[in-house]
Each structure stands twice: as structure tokens, then as C-alpha cells.
PyMOL Python script that loads the backbone (N, CA, C, O; Angstrom):
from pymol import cmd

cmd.read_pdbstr("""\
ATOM      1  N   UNK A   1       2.351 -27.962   8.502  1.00  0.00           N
ATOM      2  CA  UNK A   1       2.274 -26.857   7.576  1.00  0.00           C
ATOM      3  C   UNK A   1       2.393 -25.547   8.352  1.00  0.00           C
ATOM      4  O   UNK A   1       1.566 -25.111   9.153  1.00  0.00           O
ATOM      5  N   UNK A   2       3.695 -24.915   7.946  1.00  0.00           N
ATOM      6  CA  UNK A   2       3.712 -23.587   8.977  1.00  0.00           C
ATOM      7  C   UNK A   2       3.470 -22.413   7.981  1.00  0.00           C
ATOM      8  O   UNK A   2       4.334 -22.067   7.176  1.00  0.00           O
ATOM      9  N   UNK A   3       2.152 -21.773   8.086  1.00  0.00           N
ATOM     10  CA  UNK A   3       1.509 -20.716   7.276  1.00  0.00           C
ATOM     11  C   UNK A   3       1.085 -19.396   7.899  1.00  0.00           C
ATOM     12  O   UNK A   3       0.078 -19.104   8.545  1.00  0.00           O
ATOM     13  N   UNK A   4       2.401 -18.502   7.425  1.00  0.00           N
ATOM     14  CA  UNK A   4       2.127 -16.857   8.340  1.00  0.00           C
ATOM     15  C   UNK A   4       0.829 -16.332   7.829  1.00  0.00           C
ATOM     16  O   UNK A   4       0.483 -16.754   6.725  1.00  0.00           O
ATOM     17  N   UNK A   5       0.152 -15.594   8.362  1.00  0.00           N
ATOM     18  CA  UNK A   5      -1.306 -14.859   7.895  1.00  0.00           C
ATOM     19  C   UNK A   5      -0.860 -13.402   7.788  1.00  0.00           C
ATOM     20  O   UNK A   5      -0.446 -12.574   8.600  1.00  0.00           O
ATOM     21  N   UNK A   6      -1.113 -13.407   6.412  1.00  0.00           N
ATOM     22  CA  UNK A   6      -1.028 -12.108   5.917  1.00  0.00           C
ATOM     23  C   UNK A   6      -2.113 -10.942   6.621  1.00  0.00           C
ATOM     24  O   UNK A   6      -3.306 -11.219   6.501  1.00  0.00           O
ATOM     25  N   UNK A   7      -1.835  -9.926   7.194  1.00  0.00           N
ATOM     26  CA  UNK A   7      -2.798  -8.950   7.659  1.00  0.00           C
ATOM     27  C   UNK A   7      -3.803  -8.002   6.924  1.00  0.00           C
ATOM     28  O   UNK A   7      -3.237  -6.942   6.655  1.00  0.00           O
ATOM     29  N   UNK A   8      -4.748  -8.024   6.624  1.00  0.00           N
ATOM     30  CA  UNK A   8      -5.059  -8.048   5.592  1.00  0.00           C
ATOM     31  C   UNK A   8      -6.215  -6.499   5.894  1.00  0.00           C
ATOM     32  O   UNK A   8      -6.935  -6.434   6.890  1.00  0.00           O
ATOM     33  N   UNK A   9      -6.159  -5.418   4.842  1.00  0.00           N
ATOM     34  CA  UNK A   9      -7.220  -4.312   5.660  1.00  0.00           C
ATOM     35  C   UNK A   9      -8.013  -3.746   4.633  1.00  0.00           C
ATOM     36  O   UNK A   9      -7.692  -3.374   3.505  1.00  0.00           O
ATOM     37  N   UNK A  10      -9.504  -3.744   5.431  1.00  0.00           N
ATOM     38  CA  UNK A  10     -10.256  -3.460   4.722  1.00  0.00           C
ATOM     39  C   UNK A  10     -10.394  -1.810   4.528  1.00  0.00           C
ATOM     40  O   UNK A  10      -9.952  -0.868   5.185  1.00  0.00           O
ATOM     41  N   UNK A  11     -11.384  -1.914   3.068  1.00  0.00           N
ATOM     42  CA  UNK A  11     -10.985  -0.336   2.344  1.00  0.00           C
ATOM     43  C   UNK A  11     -12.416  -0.611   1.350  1.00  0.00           C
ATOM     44  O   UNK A  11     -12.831  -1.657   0.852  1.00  0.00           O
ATOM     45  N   UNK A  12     -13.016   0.935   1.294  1.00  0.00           N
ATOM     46  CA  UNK A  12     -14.106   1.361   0.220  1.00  0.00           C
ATOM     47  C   UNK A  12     -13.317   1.929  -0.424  1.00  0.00           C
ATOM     48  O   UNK A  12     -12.350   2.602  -0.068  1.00  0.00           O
ATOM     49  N   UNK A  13     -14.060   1.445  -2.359  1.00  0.00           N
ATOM     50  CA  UNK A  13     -13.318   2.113  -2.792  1.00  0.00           C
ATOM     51  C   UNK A  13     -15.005   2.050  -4.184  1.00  0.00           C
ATOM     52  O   UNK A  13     -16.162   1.641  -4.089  1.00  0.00           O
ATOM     53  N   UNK A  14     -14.242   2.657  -5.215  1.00  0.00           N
ATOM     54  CA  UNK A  14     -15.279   2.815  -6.548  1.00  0.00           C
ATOM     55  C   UNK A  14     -15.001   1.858  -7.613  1.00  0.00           C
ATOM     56  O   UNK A  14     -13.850   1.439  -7.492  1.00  0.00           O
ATOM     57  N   UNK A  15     -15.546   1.409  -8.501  1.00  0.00           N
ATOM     58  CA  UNK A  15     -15.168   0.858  -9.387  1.00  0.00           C
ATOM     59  C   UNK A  15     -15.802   0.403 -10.546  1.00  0.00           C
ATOM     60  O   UNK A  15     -16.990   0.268 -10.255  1.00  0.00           O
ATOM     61  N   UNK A  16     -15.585   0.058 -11.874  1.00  0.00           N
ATOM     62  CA  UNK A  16     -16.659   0.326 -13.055  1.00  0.00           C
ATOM     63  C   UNK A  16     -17.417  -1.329 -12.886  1.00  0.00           C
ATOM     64  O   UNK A  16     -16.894  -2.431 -12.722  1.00  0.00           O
ATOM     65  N   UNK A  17     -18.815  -0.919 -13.009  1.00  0.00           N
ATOM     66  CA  UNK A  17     -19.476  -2.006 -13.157  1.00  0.00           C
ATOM     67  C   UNK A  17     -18.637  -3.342 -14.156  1.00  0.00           C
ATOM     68  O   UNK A  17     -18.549  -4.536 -13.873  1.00  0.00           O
ATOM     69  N   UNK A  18     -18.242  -2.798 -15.056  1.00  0.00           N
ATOM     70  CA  UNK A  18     -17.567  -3.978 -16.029  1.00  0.00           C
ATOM     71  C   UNK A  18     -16.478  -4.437 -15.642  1.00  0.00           C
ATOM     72  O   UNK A  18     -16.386  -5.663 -15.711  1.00  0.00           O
ATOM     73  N   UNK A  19     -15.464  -3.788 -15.191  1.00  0.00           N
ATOM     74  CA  UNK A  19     -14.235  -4.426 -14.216  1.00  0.00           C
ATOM     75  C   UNK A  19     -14.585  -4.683 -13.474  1.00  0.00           C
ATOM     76  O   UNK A  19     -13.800  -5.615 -13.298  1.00  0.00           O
ATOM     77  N   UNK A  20     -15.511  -4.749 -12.257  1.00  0.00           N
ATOM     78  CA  UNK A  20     -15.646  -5.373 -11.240  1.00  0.00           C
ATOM     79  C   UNK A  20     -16.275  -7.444 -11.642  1.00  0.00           C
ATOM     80  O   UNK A  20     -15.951  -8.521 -11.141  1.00  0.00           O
ATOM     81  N   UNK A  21     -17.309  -7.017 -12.829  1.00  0.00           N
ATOM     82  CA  UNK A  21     -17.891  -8.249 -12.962  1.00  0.00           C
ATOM     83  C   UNK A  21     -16.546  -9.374 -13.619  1.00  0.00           C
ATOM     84  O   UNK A  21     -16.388 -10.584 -13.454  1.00  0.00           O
ATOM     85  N   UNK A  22     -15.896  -8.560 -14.240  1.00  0.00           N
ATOM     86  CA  UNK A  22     -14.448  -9.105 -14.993  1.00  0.00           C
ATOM     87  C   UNK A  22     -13.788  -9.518 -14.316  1.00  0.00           C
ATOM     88  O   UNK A  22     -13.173 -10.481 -14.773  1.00  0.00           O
ATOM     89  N   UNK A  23     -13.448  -9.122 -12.821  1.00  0.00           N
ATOM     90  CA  UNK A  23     -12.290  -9.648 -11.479  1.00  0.00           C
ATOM     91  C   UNK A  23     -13.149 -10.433 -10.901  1.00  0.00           C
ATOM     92  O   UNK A  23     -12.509 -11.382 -10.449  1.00  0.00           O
ATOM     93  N   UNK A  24     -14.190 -10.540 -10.687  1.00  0.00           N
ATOM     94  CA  UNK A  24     -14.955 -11.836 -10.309  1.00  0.00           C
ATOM     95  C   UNK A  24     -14.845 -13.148 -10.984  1.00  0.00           C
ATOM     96  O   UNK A  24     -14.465 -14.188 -10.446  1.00  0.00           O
ATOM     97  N   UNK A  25     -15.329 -12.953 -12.595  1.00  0.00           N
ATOM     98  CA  UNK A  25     -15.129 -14.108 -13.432  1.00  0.00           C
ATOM     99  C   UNK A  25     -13.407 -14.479 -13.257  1.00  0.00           C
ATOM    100  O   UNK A  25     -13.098 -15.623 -13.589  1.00  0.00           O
ATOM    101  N   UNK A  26     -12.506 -13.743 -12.852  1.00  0.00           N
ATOM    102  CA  UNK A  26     -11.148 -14.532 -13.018  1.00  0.00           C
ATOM    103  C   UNK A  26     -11.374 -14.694 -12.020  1.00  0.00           C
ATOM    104  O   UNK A  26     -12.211 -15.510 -12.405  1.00  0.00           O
ATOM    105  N   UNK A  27     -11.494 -14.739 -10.699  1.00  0.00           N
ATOM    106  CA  UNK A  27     -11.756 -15.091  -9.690  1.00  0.00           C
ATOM    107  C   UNK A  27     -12.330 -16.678  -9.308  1.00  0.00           C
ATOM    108  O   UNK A  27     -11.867 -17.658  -8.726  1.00  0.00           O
ATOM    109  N   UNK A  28     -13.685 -16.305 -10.028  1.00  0.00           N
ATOM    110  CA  UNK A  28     -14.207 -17.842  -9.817  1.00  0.00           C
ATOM    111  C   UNK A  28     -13.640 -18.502 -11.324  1.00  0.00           C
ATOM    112  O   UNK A  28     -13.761 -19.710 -11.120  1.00  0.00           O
ATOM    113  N   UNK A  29     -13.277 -18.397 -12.240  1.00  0.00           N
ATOM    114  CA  UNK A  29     -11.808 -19.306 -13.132  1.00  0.00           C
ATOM    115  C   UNK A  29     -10.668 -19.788 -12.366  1.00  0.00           C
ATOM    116  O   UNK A  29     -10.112 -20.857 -12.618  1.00  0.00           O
ATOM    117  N   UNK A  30     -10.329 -19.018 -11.452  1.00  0.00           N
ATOM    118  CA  UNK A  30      -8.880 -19.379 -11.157  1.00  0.00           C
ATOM    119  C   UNK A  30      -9.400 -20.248  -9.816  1.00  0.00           C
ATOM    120  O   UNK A  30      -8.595 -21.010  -9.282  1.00  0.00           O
ATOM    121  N   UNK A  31     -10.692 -20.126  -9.309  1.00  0.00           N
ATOM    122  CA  UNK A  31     -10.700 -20.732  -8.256  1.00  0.00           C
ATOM    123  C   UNK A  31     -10.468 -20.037  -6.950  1.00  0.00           C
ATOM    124  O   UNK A  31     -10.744 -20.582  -5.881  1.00  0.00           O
ATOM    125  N   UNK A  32      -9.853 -18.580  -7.052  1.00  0.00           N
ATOM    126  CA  UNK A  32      -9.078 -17.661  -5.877  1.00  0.00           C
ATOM    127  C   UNK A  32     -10.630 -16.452  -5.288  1.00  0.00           C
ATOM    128  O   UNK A  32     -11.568 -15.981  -5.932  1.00  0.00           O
ATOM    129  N   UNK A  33     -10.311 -16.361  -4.101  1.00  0.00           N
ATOM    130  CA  UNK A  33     -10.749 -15.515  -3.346  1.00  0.00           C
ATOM    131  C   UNK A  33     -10.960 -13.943  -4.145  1.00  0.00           C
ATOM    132  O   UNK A  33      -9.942 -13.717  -4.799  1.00  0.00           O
ATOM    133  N   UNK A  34     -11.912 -12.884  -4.267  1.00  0.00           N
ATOM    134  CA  UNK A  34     -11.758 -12.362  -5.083  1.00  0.00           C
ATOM    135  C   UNK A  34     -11.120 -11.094  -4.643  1.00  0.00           C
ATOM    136  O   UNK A  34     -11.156 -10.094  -5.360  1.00  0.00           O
ATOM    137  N   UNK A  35     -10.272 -11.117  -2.956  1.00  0.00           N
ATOM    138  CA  UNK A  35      -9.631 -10.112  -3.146  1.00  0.00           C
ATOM    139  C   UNK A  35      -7.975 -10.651  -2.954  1.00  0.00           C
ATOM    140  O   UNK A  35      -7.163  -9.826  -2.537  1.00  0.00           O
ATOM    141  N   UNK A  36      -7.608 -11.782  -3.212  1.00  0.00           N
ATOM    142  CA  UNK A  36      -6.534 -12.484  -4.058  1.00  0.00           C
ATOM    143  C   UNK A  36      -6.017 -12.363  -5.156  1.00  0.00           C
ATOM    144  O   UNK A  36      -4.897 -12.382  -5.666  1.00  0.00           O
ATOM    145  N   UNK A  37      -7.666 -12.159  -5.590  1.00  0.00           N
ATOM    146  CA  UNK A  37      -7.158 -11.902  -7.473  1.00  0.00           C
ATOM    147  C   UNK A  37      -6.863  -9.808  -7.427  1.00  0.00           C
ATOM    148  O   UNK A  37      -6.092  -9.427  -8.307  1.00  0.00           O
ATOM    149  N   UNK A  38      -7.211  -9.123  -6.861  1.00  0.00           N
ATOM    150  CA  UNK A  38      -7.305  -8.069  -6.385  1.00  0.00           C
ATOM    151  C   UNK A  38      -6.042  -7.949  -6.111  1.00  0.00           C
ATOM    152  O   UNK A  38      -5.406  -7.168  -6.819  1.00  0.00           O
ATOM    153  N   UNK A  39      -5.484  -8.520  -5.257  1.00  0.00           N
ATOM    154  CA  UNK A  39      -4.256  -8.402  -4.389  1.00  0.00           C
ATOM    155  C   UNK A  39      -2.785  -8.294  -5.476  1.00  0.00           C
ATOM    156  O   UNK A  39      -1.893  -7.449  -5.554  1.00  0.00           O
ATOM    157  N   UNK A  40      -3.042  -9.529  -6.193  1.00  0.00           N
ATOM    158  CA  UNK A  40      -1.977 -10.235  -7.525  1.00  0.00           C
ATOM    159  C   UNK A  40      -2.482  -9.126  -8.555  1.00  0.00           C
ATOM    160  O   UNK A  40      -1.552  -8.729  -9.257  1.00  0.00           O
ATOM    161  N   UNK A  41      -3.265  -8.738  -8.733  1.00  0.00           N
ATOM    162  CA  UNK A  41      -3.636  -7.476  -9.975  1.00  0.00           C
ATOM    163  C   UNK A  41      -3.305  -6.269  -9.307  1.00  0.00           C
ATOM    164  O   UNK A  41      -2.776  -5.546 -10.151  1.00  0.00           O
ATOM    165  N   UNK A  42      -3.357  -5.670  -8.167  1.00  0.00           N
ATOM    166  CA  UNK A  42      -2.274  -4.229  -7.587  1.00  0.00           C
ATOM    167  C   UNK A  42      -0.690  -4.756  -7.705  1.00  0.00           C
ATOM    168  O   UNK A  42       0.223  -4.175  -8.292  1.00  0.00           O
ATOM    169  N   UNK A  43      -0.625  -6.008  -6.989  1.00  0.00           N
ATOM    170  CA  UNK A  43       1.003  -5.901  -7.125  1.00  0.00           C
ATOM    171  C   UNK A  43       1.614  -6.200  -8.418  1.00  0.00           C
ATOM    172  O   UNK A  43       2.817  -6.015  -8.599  1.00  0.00           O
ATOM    173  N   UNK A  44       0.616  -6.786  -9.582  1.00  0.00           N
ATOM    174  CA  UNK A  44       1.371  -6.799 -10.754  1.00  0.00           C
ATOM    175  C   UNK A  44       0.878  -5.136 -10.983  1.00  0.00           C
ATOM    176  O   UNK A  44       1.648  -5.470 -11.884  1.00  0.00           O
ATOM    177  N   UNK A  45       0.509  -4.034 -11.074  1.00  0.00           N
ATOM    178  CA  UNK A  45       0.280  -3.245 -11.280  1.00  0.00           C
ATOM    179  C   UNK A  45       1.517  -2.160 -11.164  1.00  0.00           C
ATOM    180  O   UNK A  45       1.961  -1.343 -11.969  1.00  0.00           O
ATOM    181  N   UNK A  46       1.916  -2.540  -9.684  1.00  0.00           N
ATOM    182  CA  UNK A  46       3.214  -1.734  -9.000  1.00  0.00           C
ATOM    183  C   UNK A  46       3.903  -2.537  -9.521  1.00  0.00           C
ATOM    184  O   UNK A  46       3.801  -2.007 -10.627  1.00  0.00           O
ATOM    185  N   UNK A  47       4.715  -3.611  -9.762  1.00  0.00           N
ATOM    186  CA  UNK A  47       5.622  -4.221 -10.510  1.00  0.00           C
ATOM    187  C   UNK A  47       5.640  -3.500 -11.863  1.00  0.00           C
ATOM    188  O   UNK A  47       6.645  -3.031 -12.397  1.00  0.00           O
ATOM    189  N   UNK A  48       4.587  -3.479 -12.269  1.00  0.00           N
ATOM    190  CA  UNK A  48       4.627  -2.505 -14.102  1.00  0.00           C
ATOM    191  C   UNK A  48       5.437  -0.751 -13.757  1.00  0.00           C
ATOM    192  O   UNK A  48       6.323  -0.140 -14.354  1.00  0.00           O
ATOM    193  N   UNK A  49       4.781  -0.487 -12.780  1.00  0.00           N
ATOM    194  CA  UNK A  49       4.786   0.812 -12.251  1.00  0.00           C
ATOM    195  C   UNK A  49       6.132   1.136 -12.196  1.00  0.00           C
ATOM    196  O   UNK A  49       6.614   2.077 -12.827  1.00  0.00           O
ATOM    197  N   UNK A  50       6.928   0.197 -11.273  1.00  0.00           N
ATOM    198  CA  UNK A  50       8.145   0.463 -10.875  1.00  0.00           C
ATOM    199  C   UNK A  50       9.166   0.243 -11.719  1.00  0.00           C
ATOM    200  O   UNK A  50      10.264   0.501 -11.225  1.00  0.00           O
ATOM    201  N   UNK A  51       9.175  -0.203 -12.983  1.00  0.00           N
ATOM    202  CA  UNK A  51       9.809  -0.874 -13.822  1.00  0.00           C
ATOM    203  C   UNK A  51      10.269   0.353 -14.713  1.00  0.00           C
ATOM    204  O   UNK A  51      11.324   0.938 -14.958  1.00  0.00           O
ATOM    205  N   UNK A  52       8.602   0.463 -15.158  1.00  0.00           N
ATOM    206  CA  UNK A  52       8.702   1.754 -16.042  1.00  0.00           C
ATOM    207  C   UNK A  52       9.447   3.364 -15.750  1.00  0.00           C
ATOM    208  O   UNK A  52      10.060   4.218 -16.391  1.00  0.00           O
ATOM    209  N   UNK A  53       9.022   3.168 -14.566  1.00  0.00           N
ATOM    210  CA  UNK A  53       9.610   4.489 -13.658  1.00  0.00           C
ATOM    211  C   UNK A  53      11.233   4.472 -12.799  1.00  0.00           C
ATOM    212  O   UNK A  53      12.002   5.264 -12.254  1.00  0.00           O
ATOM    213  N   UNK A  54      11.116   2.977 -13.117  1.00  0.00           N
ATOM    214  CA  UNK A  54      12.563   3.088 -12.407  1.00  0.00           C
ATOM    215  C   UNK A  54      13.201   3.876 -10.998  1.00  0.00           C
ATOM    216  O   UNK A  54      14.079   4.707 -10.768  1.00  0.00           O
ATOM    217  N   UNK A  55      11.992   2.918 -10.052  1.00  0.00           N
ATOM    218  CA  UNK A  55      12.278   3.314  -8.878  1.00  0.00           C
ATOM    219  C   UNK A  55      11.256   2.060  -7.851  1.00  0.00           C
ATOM    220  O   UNK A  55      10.262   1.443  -8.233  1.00  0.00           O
ATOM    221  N   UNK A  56      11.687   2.024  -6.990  1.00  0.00           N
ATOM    222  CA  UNK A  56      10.907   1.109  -5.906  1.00  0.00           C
ATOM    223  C   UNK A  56      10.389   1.787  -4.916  1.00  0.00           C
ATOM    224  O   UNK A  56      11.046   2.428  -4.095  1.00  0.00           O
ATOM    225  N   UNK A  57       8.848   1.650  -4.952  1.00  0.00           N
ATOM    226  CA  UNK A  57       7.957   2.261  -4.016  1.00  0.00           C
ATOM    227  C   UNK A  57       7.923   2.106  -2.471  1.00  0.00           C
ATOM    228  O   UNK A  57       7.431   2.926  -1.697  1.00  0.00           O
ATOM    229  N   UNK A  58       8.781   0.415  -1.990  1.00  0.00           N
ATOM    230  CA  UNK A  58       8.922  -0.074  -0.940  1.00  0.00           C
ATOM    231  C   UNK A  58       9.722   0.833   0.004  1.00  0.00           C
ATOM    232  O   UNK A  58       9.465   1.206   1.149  1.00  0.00           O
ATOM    233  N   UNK A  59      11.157   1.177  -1.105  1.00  0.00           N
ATOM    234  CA  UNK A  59      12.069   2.124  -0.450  1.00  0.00           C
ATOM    235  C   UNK A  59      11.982   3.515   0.009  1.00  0.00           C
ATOM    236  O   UNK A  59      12.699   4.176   0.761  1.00  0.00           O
ATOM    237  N   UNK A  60      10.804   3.809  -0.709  1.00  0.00           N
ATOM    238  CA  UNK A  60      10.416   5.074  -0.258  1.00  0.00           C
ATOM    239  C   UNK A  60       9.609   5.641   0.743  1.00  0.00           C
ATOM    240  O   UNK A  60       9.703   6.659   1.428  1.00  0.00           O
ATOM    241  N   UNK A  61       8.342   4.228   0.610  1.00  0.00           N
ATOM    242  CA  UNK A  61       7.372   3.845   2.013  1.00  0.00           C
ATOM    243  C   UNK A  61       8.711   3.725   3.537  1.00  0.00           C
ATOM    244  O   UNK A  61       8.619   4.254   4.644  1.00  0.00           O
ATOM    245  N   UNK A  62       9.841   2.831   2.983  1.00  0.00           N
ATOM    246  CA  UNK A  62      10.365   2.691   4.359  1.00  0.00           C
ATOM    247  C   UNK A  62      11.180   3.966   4.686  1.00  0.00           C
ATOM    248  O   UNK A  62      11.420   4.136   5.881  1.00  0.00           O
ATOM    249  N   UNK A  63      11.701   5.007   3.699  1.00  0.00           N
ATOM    250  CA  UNK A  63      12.713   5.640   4.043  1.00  0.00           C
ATOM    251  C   UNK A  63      11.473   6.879   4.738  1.00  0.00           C
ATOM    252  O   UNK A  63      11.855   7.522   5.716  1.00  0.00           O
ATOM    253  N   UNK A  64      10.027   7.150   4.185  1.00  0.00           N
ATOM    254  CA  UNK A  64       9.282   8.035   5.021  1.00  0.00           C
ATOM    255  C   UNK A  64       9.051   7.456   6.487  1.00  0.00           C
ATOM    256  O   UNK A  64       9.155   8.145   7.502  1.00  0.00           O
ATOM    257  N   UNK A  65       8.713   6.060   6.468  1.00  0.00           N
ATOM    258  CA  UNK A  65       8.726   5.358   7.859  1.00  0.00           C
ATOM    259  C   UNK A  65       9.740   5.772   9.008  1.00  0.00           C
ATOM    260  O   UNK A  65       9.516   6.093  10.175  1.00  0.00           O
ATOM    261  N   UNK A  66      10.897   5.665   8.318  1.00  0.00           N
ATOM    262  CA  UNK A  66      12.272   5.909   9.699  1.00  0.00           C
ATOM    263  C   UNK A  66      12.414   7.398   9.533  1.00  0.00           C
ATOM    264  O   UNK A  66      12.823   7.707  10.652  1.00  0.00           O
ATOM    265  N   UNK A  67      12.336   8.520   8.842  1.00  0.00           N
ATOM    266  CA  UNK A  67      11.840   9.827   8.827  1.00  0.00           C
ATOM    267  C   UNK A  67      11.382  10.057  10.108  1.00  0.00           C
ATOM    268  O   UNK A  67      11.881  10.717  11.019  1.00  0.00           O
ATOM    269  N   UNK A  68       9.661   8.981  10.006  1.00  0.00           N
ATOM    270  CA  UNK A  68       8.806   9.845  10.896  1.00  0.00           C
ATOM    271  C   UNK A  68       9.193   9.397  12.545  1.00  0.00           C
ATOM    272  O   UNK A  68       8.777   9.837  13.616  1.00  0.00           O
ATOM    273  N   UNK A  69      10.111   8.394  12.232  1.00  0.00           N
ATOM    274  CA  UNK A  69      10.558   7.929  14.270  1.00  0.00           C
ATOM    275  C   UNK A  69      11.563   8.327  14.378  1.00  0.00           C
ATOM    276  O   UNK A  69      12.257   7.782  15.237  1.00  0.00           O
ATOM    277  N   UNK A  70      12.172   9.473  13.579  1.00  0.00           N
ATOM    278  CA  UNK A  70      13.183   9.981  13.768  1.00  0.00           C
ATOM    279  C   UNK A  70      12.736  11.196  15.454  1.00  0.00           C
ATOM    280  O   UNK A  70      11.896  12.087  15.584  1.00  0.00           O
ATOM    281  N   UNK A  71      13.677  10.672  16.342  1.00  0.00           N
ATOM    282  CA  UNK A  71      13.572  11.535  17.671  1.00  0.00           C
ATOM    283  C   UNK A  71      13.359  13.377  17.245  1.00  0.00           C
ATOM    284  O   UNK A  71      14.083  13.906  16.401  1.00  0.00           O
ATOM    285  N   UNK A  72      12.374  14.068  17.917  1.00  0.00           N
ATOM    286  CA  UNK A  72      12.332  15.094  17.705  1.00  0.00           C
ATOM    287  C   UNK A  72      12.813  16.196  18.753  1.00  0.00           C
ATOM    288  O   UNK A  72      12.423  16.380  19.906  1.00  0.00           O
ATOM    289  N   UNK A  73      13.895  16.958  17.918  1.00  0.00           N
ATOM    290  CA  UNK A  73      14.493  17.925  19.200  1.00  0.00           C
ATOM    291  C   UNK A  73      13.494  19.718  19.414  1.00  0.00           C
ATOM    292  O   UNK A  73      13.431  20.483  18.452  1.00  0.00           O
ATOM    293  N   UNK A  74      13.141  19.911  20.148  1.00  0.00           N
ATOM    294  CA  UNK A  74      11.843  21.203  20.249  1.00  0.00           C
ATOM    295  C   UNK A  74      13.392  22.211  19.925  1.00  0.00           C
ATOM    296  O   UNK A  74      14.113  22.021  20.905  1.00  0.00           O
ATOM    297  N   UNK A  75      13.841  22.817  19.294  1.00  0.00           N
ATOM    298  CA  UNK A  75      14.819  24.196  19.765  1.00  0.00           C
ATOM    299  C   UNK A  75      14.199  25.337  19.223  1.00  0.00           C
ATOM    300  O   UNK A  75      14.893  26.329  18.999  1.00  0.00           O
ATOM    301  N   UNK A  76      13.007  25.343  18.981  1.00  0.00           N
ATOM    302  CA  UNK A  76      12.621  26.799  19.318  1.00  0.00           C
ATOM    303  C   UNK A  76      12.236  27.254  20.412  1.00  0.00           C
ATOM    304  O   UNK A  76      12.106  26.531  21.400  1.00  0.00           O
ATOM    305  N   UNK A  77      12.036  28.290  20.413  1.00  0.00           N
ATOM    306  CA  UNK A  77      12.088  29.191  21.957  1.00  0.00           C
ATOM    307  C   UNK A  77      10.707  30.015  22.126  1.00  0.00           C
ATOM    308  O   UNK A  77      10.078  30.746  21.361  1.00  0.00           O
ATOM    309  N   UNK A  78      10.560  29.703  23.089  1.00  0.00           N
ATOM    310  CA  UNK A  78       8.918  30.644  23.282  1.00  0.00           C
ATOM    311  C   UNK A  78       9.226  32.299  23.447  1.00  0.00           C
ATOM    312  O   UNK A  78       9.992  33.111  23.966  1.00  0.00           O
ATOM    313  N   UNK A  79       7.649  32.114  22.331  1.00  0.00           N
ATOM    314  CA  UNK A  79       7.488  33.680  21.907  1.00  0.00           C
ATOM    315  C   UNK A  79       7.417  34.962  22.933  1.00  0.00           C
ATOM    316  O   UNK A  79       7.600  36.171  22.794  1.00  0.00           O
ATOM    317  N   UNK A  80       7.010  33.981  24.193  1.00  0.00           N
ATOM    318  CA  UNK A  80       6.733  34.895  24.913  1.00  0.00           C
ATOM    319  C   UNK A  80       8.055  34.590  26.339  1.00  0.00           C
ATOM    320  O   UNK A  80       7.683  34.215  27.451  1.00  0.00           O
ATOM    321  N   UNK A  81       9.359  34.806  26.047  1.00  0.00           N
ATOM    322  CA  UNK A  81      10.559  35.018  26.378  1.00  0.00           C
ATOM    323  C   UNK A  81      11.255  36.226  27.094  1.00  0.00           C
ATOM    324  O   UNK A  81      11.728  37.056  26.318  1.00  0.00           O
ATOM    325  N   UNK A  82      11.377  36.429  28.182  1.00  0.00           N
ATOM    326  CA  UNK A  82      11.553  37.694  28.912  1.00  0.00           C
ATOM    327  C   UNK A  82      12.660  38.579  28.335  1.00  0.00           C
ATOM    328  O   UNK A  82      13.725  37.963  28.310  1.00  0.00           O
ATOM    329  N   UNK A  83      12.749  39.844  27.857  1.00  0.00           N
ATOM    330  CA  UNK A  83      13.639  40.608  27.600  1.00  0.00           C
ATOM    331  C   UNK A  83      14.406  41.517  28.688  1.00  0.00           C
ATOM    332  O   UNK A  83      15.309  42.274  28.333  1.00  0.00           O
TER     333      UNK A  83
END
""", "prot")
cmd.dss("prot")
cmd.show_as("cartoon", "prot")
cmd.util.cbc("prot")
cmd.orient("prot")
């Protein structure tokens, strides 16, 4: 069985007493880990998201990604420059 491990990162966050007890009960229903069921409820979330909006969030995460390793050239000139 060859099984990649997802990297997985932890995060505080807030949330209403009644949704939280609600993602638990599907949680222990489905049998799944309860930040599995967490995981499948954001990405169906962004799946709704992107649909409606008509655009993909992935492409935009990657196109800021290669942005920011884009090589940086300094051509300004110091202020303090002999006249």
C-alpha cells in the first residue's frame, strides 16, 4: 500500500457552539477523523465558491507564488548620490 501523507497544519480558530457539536456528530456518523470531516466541508465550500464566482482560487495562490520568486532587480539609486 503506497500512501503519500498529506501535510497537515495546525490553526486556532472560533466557532459556534452548535456547529462545532454538529461536525463532530458527522464525524463520529461517518466514522472520519474530525478534522477530515473539516477538511471535505472547506473544500466542498471552495468548490461552491469557485463555481459561483467563476474563477479558481488554486490559480491565483500559484500565480502570487511565482510573483513572489520572481528575481529582484534594486535600480534605484541612493539618495545620498554625489552631485
Amino acid at each position: 500500500m503506497d500512501e503519500t501523507k498529506t501535510q497537515l497544519k495546525r490553526f486556532t480558530t472560533l466557532i459556534k457552539p452548535n456547529l462545532l457539536s454538529q461536525i463532530k456528530l458527522i464525524s463520529y456518523f461517518t466514522n472520519k477523523k474530525l478534522n477530515e470531516v473539516i477538511n471535505e466541508s472547506l473544500s466542498d465550500y471552495i468548490t461552491n465558491f469557485e463555481l459561483q464566482n467563476n474563477t479558481k482560487l488554486k490559480s491565483i495562490i500559484d500565480f502570487q507564488s511565482n510573483f513572489e520568486e520572481l528575481p529582484q532587480n534594486n535600480t534605484s539609486h541612493s539618495k545620498n548620490s554625489k552631485k
